[in-house]
Backbone bond lengths (Angstrom), bond angles and torsions (degrees), N, CA, C in turn:
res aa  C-N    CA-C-N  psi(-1)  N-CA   C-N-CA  omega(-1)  CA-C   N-CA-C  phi
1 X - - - 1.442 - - 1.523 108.30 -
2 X 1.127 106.03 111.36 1.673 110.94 173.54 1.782 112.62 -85.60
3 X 1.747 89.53 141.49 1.987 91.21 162.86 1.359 141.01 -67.18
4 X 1.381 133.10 119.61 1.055 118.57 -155.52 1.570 119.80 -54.12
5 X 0.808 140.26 -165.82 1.751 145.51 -151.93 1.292 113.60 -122.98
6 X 1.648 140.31 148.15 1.469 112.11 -144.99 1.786 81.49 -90.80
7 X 1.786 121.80 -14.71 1.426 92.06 174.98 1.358 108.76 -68.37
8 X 0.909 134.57 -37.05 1.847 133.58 -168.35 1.522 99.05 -54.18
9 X 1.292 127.38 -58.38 1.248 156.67 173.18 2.276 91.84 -28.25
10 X 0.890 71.88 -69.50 2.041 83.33 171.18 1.230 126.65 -55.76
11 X 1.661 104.71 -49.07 1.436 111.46 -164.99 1.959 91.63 -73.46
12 X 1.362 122.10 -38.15 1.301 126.24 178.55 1.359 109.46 -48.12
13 X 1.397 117.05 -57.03 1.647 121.77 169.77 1.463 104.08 -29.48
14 X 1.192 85.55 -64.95 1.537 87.85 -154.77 1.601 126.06 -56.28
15 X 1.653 103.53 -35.11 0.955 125.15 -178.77 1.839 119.32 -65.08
16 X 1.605 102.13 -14.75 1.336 133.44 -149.34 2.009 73.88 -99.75
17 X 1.320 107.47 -70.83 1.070 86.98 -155.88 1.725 126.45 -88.56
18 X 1.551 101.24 17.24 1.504 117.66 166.74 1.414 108.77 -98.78
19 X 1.320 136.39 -0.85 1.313 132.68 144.75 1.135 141.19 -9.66
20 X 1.415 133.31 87.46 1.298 137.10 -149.46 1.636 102.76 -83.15
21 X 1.689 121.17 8.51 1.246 91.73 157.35 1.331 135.18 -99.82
22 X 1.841 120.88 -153.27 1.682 92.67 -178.66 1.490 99.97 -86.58
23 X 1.619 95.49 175.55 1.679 102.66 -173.37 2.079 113.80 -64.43
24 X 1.049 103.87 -10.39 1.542 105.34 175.22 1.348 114.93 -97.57
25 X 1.342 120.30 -31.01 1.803 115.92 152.96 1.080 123.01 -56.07
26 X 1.455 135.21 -31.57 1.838 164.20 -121.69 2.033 75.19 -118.07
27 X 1.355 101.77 -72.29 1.771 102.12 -172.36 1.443 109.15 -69.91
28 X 1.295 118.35 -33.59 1.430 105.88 171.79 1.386 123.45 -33.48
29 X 1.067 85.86 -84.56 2.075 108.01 157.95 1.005 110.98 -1.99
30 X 1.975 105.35 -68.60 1.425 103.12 -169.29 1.509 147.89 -71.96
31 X 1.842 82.45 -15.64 1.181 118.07 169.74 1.226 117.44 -67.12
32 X 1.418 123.46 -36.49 1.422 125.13 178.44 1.309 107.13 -76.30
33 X 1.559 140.80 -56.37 1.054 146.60 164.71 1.363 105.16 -22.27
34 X 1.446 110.56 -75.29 1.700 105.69 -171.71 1.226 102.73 -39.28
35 X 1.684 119.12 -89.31 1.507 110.44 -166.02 1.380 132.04 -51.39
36 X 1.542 140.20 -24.18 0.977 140.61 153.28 1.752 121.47 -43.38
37 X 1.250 106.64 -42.32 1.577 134.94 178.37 1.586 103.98 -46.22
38 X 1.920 88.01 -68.05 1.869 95.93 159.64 1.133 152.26 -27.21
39 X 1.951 99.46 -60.81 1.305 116.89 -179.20 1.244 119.23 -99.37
40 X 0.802 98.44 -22.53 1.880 94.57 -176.40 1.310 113.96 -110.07
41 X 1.758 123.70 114.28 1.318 137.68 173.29 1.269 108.38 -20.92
42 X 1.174 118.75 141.74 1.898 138.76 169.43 1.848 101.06 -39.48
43 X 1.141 90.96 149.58 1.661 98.45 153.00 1.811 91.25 90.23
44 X 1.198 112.71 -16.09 1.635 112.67 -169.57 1.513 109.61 -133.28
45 X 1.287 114.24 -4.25 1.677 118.97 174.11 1.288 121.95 -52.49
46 X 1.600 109.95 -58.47 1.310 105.21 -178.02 1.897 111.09 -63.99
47 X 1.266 117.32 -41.04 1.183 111.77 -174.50 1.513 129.09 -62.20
48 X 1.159 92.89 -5.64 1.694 112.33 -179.42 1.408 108.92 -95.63
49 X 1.727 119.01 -35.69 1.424 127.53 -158.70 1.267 97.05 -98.76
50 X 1.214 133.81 -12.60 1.618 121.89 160.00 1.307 136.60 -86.92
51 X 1.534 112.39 -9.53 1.496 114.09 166.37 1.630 92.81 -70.38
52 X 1.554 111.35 -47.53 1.520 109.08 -150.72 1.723 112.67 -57.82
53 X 1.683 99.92 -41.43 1.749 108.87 174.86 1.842 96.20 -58.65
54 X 1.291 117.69 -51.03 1.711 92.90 -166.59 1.749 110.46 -67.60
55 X 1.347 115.94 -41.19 1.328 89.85 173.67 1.345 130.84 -90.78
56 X 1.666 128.93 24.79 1.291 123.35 146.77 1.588 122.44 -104.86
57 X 1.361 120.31 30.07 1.405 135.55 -118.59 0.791 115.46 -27.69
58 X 1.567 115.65 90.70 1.448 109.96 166.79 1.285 122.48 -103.87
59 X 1.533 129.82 177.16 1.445 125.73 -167.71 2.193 99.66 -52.45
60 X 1.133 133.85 124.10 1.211 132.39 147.22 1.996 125.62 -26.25
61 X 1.249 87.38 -66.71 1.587 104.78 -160.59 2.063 92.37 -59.45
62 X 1.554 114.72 -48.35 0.995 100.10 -171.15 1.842 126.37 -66.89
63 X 1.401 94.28 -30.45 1.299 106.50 171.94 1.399 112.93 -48.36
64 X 1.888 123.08 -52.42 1.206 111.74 -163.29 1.715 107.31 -77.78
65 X 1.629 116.69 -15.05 1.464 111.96 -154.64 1.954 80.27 -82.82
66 X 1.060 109.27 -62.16 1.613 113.34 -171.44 1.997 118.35 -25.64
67 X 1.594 92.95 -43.08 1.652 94.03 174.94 1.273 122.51 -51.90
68 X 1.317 114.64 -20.29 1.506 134.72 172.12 1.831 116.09 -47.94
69 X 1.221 86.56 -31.01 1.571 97.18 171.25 1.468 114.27 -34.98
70 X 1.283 126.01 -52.92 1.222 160.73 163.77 1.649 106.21 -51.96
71 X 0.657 135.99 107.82 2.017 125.13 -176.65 1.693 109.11 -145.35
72 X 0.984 104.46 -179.85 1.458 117.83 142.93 1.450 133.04 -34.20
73 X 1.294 102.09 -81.75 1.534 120.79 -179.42 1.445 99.51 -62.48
74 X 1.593 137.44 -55.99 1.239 129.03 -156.92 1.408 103.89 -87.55
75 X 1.367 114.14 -25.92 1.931 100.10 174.14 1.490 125.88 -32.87
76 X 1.412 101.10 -58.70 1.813 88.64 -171.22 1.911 114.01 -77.08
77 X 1.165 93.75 -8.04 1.829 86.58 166.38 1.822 105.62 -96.33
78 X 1.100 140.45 9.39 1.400 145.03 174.02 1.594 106.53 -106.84
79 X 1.211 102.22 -84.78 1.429 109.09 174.33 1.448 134.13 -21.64
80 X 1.413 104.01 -36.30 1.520 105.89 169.02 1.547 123.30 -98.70
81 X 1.348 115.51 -6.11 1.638 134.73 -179.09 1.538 90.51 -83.87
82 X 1.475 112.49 -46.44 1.161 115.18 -149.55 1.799 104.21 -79.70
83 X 1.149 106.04 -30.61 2.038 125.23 170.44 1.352 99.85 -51.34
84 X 1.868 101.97 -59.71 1.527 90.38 -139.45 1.905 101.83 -86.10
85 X 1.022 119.98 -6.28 1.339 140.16 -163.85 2.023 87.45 -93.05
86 X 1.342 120.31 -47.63 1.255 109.09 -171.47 1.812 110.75 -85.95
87 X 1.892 104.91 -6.47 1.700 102.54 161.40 0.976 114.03 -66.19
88 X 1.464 144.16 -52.75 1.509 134.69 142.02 1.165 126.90 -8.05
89 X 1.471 122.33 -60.41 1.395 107.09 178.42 1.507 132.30 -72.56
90 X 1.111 101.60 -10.69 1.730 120.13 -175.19 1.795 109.97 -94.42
91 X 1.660 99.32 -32.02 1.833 91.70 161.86 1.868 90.25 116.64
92 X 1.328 105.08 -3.45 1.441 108.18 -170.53 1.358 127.95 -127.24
93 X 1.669 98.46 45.23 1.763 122.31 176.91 2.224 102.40 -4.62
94 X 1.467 100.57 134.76 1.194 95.17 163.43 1.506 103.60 -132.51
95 X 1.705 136.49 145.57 1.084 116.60 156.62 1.370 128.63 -49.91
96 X 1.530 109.60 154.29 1.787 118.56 176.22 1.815 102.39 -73.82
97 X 1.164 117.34 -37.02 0.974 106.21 169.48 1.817 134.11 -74.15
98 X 1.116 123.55 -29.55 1.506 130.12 153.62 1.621 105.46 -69.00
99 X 1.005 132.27 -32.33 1.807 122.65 165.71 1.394 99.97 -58.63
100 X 1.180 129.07 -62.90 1.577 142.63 -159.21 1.793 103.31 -41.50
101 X 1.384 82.99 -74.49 1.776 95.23 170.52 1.372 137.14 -42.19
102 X 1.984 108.25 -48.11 0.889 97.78 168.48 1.712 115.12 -101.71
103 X 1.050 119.94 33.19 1.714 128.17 140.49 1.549 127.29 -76.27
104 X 1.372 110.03 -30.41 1.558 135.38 -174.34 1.603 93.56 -37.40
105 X 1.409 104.14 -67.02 1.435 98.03 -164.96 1.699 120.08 -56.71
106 X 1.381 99.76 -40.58 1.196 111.81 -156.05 1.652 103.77 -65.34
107 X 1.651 112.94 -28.76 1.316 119.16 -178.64 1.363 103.35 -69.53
108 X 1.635 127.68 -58.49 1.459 145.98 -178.00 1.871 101.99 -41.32
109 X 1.536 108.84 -61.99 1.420 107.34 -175.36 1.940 110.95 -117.24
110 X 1.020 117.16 79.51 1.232 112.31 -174.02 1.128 145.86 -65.38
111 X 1.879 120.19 103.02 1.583 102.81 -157.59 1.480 95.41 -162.19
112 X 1.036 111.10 139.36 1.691 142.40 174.93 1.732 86.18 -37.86
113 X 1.348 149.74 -83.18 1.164 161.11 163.84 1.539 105.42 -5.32
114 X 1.487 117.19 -54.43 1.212 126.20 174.39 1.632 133.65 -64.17
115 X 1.879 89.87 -45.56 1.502 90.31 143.79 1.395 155.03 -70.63
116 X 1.276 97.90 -1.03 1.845 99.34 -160.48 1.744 68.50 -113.70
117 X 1.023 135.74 -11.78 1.575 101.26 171.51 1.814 115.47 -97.81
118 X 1.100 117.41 57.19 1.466 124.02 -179.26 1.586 86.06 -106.90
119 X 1.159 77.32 174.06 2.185 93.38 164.94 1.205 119.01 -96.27
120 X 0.778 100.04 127.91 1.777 122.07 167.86 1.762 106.00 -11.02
121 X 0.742 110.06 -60.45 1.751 101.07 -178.86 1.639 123.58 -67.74
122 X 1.898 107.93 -29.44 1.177 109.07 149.18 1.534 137.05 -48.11
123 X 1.331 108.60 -30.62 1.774 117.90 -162.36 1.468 75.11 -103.98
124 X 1.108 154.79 -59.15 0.928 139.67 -114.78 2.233 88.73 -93.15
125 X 1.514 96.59 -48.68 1.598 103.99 168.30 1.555 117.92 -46.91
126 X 1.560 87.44 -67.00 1.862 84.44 173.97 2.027 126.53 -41.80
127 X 1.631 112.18 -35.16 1.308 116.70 176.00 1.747 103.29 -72.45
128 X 1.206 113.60 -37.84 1.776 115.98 -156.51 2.051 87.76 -75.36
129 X 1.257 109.43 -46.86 1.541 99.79 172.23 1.386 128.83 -74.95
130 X 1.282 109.60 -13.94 1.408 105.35 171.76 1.355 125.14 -91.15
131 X 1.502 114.35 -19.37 0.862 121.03 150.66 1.823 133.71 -75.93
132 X 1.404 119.20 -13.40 1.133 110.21 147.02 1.983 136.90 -83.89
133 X 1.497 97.41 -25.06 1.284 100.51 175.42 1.881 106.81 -80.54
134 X 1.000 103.74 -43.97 1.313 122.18 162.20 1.779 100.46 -3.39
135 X 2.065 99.49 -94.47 0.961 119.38 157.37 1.288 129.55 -6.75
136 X 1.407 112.08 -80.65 1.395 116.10 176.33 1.198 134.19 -91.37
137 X 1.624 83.31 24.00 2.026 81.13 156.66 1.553 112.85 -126.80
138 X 1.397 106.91 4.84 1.723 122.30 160.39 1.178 81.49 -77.88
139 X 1.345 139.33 -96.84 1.496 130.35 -143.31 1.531 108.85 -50.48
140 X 1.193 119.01 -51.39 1.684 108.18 175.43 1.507 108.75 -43.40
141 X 1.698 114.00 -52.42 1.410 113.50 -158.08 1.337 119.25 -77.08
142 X 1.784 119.10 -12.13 1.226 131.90 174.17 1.472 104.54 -48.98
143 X 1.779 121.54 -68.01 0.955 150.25 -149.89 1.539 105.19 -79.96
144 X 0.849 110.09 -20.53 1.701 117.27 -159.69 1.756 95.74 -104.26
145 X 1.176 118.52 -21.45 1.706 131.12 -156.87 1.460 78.65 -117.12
146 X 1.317 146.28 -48.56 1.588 130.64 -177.19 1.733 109.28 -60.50
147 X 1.068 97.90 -49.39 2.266 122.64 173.42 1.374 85.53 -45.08
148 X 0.979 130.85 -79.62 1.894 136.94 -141.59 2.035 89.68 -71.20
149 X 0.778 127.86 -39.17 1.684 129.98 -158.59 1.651 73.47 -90.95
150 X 0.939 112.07 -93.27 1.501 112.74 -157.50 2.003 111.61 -15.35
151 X 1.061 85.28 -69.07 2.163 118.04 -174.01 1.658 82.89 -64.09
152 X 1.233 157.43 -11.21 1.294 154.22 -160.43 1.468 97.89 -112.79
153 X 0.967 110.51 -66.42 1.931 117.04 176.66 1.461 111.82 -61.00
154 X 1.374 124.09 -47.12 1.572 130.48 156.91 1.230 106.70 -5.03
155 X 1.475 99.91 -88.95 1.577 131.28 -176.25 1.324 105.54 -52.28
156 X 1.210 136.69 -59.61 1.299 145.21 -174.93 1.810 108.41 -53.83
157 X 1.320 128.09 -42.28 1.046 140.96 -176.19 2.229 99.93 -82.91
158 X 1.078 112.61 -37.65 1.334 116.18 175.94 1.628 109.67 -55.68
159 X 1.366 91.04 -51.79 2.071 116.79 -167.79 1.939 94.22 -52.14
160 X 1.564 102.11 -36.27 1.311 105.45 -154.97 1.577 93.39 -77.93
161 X 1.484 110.04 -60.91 1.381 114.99 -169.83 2.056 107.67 -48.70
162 X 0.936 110.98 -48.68 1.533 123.90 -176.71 1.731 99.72 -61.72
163 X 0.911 127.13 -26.57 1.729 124.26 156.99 0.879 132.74 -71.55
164 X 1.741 115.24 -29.90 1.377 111.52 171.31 1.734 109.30 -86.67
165 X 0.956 92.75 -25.94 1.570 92.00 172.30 1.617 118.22 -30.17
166 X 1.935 87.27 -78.17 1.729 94.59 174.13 1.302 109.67 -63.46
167 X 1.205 161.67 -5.15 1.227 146.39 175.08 1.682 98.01 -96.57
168 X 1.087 118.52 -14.19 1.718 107.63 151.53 0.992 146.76 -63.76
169 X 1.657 98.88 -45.35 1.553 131.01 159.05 1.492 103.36 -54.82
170 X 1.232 127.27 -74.44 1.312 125.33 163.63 1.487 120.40 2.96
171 X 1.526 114.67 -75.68 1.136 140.18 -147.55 1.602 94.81 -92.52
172 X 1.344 157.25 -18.46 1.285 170.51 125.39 1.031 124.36 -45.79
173 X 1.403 117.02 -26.95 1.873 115.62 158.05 1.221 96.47 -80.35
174 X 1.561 125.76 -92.05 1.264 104.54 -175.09 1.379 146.06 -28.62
175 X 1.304 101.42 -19.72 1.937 103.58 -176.83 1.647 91.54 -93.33
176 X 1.596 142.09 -11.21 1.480 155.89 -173.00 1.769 82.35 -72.97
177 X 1.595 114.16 -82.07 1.520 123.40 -172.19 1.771 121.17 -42.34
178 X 1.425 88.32 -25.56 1.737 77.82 -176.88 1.518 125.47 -112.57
């Protein structure tokens, strides 16, 4: 599975923020994306984050682009923040360096098979952090994805009004001259 491309990366923006739904479906989405992105191992995000957008209806498209959070490139700097930060929460400290290692593979050859054979305090870390970062990066991304749509249409609706303007003006000199 390759990372998407920084044009794809753009055209998604963009696409994100011409979204014809409202700006709280638009963050829904994104909200689900993030935390799903979090918690649930690669290879199974999106399939999980699209039942969840239709039955809270939230925007689709954002849900699946957001799981992306989660990638290729960013796995092995997440995945192990995200372990050793969730051994803490479970009461059962693990080193960063024994996470590291035994993530190695899983980054190198990536597979559901690979994960479910860790130990119990690994899976169990990886869920307790993904489910807290999870969390708080739906709630950041709710809020932050309502801001950007909102302040996006603003402008977009300004750009519009300020065009018709001059094409009024336009149309009033010339109809003045003749």
């Amino acid at each position: 599975m390759r990372p998407p491309s920084i044009y794809a990366l753009k055209q998604s923006y963009v696409r994100l923020l011409n979204h014809k739904g409202s700006p709280e479906s638009i963050a829904r989405g994104a909200a689900i994306g993030l935390w799903v992105g979090m918690v649930i191992p690669f290879s199974f995000q999106m399939l999980i984050a699209l039942p969840i957008a239709l039955l809270l209806k939230a925007a689709k498209f954002p849900a699946l682009l957001f799981t992306w959070i989660s990638n290729p490139l960013s796995i092995p700097f997440i995945y192990p923040i995200q372990c050793y930060v969730g051994s803490y929460l479970i009461g059962r400290p693990l080193s960063y360096e024994a996470i590291r290692s035994s993530l190695d593979l899983l980054i190198e050859a990536p597979s559901i098979s690979h994960f479910f054979g860790f130990s119990g305090d690994l899976i169990y870390s990886f869920f307790a952090g993904g489910i807290f970062f999870g969390s708080v990066f739906a709630l950041t991304g709710y809020f932050l994805t309502i801001q950007a749509i909102q302040k996006y249409r603003i402008k977009r609706a300004e750009q519009k009004e300020r065009k018709l303007k001059r094409l009024n003006n336009k149309k009033s000199v010339i109809h003045e001259t003749c």
